[in-house]
N, C-alpha and C positions, 0 to 999 in steps of 0.2 A: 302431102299434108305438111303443110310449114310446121316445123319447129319452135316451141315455145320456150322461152330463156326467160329465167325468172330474175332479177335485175335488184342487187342491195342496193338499198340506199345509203351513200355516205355524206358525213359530212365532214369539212375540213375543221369540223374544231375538236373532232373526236379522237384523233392520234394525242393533240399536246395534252388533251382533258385526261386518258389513258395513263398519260405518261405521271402529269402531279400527283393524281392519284394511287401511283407506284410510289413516288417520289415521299408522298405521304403517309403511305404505308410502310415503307424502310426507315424516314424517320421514328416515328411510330413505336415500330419494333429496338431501334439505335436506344431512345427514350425511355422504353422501355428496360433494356439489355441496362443501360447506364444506372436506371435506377434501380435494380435487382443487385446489378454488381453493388451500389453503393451500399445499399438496403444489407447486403453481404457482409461488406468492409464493416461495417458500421455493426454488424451483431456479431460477426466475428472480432471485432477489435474490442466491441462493450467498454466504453469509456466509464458509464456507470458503475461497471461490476467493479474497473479498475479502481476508479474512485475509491470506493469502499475500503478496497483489498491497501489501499494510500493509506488511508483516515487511520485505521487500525494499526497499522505499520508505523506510525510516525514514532509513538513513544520508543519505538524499539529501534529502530535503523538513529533517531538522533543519538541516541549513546554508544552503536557501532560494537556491540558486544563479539567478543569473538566467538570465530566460527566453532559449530558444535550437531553432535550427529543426535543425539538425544537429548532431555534437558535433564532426565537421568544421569546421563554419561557427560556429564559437563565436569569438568577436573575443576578440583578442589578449589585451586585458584581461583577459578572461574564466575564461581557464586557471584560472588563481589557486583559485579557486573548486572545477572541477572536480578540482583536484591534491589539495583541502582534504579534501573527500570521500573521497578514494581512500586520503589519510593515518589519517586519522580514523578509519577502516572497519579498518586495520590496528593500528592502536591497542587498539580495541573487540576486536577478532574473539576469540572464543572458543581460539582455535589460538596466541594471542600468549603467551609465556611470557616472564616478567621477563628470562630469562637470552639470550632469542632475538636480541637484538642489542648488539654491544657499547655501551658508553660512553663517550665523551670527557671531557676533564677536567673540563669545565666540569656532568658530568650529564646531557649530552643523549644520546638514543638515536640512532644512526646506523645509517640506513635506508637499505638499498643502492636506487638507483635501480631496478633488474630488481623487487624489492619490490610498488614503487610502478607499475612497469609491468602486473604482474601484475592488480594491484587494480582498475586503470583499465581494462584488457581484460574483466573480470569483472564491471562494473558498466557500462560504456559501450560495449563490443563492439571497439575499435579500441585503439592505441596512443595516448600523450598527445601532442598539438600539438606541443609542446615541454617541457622541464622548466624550472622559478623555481622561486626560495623565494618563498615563502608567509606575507604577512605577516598577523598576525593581530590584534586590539585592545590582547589581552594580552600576546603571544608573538609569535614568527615561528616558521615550516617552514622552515630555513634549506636551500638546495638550494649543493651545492658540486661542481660540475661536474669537478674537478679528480681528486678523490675517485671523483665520479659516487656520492654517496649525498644524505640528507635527515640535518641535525640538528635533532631534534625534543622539544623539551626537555620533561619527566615534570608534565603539566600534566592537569585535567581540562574538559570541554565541560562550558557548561550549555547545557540543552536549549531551543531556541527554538518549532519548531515539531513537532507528528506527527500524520503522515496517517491521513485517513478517506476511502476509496476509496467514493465513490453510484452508481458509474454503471462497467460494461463493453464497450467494443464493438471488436468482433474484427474485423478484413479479412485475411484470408489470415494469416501471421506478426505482423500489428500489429496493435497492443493500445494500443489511447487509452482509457487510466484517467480520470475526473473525481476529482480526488483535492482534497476540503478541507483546507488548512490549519490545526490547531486550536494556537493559543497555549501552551504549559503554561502556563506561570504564570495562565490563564484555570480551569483545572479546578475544579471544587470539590465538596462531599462532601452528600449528602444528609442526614438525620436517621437515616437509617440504617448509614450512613458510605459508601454507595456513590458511586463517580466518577460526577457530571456533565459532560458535552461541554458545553463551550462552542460559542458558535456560530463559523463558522468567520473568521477571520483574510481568510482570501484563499483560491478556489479555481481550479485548476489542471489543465490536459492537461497529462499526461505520455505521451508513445507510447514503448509500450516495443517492442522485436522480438522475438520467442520464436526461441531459436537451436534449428536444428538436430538435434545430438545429445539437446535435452530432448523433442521432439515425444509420443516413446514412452514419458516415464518418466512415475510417478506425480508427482513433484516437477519440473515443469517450469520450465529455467531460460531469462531472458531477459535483455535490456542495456536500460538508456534510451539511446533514439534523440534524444525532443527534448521539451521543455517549453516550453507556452504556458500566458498567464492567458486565463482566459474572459471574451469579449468583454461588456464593460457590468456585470464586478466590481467595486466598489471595494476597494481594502488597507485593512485596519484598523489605524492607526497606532498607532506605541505599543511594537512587537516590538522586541526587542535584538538584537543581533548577536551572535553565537559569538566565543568568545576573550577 
């Protein structure tokens, strides 16, 4: 009894069809892989959250206050600095209307002390140390206890430094930013006329604390608690002072 053989049939277009079809499914997966990593990069780097963590940062990195482990433990001298900020931010703020505080004769605006307390609560978490005036290169915060306001005479800041947030890392409520300091007067414009960063000035831990009431909002609000330089920076000399 002859043997029966059962006979595939092939066709010669079925090896290279095989083959794109691997070829297609590796890109595929490559495609995939790249947009996972980016998808990665991209919520691991969170430029938004940076953002934010900028925006908030600015009033405080432009005046370049020294470094400090709590805003308690801030030496005496120190105040100064922090009261600068707090003035400064009131100055600035969007909500300031030319009419919102009177004048004295001399022009100056007089800034009820509660003002100033507010500000300092709202950027530092706590009440200020105490209250001084505030002297400045060009000006002074004239503080008059008598009164219990600030005279603050219609001046403008140049800008020294603002921040570039590299680095997030969370413990419970605190938030230690690596935040570079970039120079303005360093920037400069490409051939296209876009902003180039300089490279940074000096970089800096700032731990901020995330209060409370923000935990559940989309706009999460928080205080600085304390600023350090990073160990084995050096300052880039050469930056001006405010005022």
């Amino acid at each position: 009894m002859a043997e029966t053989r059962g006979h595939r049939r092939t066709h010669k277009w079925a090896f290279p069809l095989g083959m794109i079809l691997i070829a297609l499914a590796v890109v595929g997966v490559v495609s995939l892989a790249r947009a996972a990593t980016i998808g990665i990069r991209e919520k691991l780097d969170n430029p938004a959250e940076k953002k934010q963590y900028e925006e908030f940062l600015a009033d405080i990195v432009v005046h370049d206050p020294d470094p400090f482990d709590s805003v308690q433990g801030v030496p005496d001298k120190n105040v100064p600095q922090l009261l600068d900020i707090c003035l400064w931010s009131i100055l600035q703020s969007e909500d300031n209307k030319p009419d919102q505080f009177t004048m004295d004769d001399e022009g100056r605006m007089q800034v009820p002390k509660a003002k100033v307390e507010e500000a300092f609560q709202r950027i530092f978490g706590t009440l200020p140390p105490r209250h001084t005036t505030v002297e400045g290169v060009n000006f002074d915060f004239i503080y008059d206890p008598a009164r219990e306001l600030y005279l603050v005479p219609v001046t403008a800041a140049s800008l020294i430094y603002t921040p570039r947030v590299t680095d997030i890392k969370k413990t419970g409520s605190s938030i230690d930013l690596t935040v570079d300091y970039l120079a303005a007067n360093d920037f400069k414009l490409d051939e296209r006329g876009n902003f180039i960063e300089p490279e940074a000035s000096k970089t800096m831990i700032i731990t901020l604390i995330e209060k409370d009431e923000g935990k559940n909002k989309k706009n999460k609000q928080f205080y600085v608690h304390a600023i350090h330089q990073v160990a084995g920076v050096d300052v880039v000399p050469g930056a001006a002072s405010i005022g």
